[in-house]
N, C-alpha and C positions, 0 to 999 in steps of 0.2 A: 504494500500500500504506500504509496507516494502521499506526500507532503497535500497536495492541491485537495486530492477526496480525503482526505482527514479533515481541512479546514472546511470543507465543504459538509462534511458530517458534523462536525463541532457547530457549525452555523445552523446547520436544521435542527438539531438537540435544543442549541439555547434558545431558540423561536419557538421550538415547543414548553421550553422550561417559564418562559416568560411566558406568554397564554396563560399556562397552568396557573403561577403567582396572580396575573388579572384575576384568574377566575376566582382563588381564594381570599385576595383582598373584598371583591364586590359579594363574594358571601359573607366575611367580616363584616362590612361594612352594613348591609342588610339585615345582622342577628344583631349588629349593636344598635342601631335605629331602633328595630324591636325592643332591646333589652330599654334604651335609652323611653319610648311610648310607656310603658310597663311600671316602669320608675316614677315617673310624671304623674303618670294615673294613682299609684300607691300614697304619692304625695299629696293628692289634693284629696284623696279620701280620708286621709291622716289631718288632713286641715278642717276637712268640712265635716268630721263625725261629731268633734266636740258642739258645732252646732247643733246637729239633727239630733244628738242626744238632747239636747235644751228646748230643743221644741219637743220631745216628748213627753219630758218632765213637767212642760210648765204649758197647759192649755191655752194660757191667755196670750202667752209668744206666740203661739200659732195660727190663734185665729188672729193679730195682728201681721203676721209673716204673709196673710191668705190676704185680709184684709189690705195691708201696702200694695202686694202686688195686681189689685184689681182697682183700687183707688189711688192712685201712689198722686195723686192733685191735691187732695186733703189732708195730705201731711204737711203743711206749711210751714208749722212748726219745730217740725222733724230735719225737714228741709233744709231749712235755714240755720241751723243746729250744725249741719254735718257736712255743708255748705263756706260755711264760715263767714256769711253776712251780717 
């Protein structure tokens, strides 16, 4: 085997070896997107349970939480409160 079909085989190995690296980066990159969605989600459930426990606890948060969200005009006072006017 002469010099020329060695390099020539050494060049179609590393074209296949590089493909190969693409193809495991863009699956890397695809399970950490996921893992990174997954994370995200864990976190804002970690945020928003301490609420949804207090609206269960406490009836009158709720029907106020129900109430905001269908009159949120008559809270003027709420408003302007949280507003900083």
């Amino acid at each position: 085997m002469d010099w020329a079909k060695a390099a020539s085989i050494a060049t179609v190995v590393e074209s296949i070896i590089v493909i190969v690296s693409v193809v495991f980066i863009w699956i890397q990159l695809r399970l950490q997107t996921k893992l990174t969605r997954i994370a995200n989600t864990q976190a804002l459930v970690e945020i928003s349970s301490p609420f949804n426990l207090e609206l269960i606890k406490d009836a009158a948060m709720a029907a106020l939480w129900i109430k905001g969200s269908k009159d949120y005009d008559s809270f003027d006072e709420v408003k302007q409160r949280y507003q900083g006017d």
